[in-house]
C-alpha positions as CSV (number, residue, x, y, z in Angstrom):
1,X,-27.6,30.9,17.7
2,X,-25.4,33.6,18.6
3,X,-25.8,36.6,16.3
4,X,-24.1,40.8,16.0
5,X,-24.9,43.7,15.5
6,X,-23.6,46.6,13.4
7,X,-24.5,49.6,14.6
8,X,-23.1,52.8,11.7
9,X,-23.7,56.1,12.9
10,X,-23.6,59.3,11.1
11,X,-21.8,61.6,13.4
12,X,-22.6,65.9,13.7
13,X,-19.6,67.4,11.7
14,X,-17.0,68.6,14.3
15,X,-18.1,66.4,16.7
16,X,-15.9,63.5,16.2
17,X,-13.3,63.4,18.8
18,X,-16.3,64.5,21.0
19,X,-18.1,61.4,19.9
20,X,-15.0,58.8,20.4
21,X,-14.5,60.4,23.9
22,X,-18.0,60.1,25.2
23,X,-17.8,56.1,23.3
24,X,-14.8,54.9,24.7
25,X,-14.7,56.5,28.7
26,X,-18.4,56.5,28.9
27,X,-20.7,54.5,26.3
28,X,-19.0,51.3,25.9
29,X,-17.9,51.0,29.7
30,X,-21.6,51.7,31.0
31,X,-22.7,49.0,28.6
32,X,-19.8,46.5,29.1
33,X,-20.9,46.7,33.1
34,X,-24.2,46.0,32.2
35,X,-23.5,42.7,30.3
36,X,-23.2,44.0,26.6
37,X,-20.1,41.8,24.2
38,X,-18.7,44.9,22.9
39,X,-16.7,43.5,19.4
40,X,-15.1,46.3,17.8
41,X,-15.6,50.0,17.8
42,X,-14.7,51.8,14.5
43,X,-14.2,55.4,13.0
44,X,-14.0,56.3,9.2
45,X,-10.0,56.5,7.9
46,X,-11.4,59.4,6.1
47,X,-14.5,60.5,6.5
48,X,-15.2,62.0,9.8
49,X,-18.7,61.7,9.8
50,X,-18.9,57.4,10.1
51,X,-18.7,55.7,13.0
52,X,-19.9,51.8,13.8
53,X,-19.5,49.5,16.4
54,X,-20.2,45.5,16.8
55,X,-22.2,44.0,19.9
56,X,-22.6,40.6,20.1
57,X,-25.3,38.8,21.6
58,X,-25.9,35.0,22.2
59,X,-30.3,34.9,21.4
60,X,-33.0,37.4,21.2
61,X,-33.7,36.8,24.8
62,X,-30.9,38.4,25.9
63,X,-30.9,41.2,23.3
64,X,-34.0,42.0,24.3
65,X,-32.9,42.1,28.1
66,X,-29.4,43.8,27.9
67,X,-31.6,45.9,25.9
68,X,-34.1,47.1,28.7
69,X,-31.2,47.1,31.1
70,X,-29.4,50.1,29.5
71,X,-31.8,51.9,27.4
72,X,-34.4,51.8,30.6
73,X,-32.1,52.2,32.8
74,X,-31.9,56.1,34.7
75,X,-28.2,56.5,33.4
76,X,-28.9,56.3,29.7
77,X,-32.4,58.1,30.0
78,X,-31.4,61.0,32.5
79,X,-27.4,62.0,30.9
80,X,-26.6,59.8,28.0
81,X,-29.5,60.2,25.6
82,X,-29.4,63.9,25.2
83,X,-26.0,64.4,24.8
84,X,-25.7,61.2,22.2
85,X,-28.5,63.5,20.5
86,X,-26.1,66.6,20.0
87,X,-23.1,64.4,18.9
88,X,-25.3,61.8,16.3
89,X,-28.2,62.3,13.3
90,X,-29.9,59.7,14.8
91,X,-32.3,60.0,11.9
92,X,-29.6,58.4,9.8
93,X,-28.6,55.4,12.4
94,X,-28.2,51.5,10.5
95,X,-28.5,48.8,12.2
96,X,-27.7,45.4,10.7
97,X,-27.8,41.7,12.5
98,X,-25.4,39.3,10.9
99,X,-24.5,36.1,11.9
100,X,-20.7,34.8,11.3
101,X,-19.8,32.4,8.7
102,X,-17.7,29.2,9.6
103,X,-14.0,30.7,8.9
104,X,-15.0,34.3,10.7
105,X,-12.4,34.9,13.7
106,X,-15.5,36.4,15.2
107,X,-18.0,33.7,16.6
């Protein structure tokens, strides 16, 4: 059964616009080309310091594998990592699975 994930992050104050631009021209691209069903990507209306995204992913199985495709793979390790780390309190990172209910437009 097909399931997503809600990632929220707590974003570094000031870092914002920083953090949408590395997202949506690096993050979401390098993980879109490496199989993962990007949903929705989300900031707070008015604080600046939330940020979550969905992923959706059809069984474990392939969690687990898009999983070891980008965060083992020499991209993410060697550039992205670190410089998630200076935009992110990682320390403060949810992550929730949810699986949609019958009359969600998300399946």
């Amino acid at each position: 059964m097909a399931f997503f994930e809600i990632r929220q992050y707590t974003v570094r104050p000031g870092k914002m616009e920083a953090w949408l631009e590395m997202m949506q021209r690096e993050i979401i691209p390098f993980q879109v080309k490496n199989g993962m069903v990007v949903c929705g990507s989300f900031r707070g209306e008015e604080d600046d310091s939330v940020y979550f995204w969905i992923r959706r992913f059809e069984s474990e199985e392939q969690r687990a594998a898009l999983y070891k495709a980008v965060y083992e793979s020499d991209t993410w390790k060697n550039d992205m990592s670190s410089r998630v780390a200076e935009l992110l309190d990682r320390d403060k990172t949810t992550v929730t699975r949810v699986v949609a209910t019958e009359m969600s437009v998300l399946q």
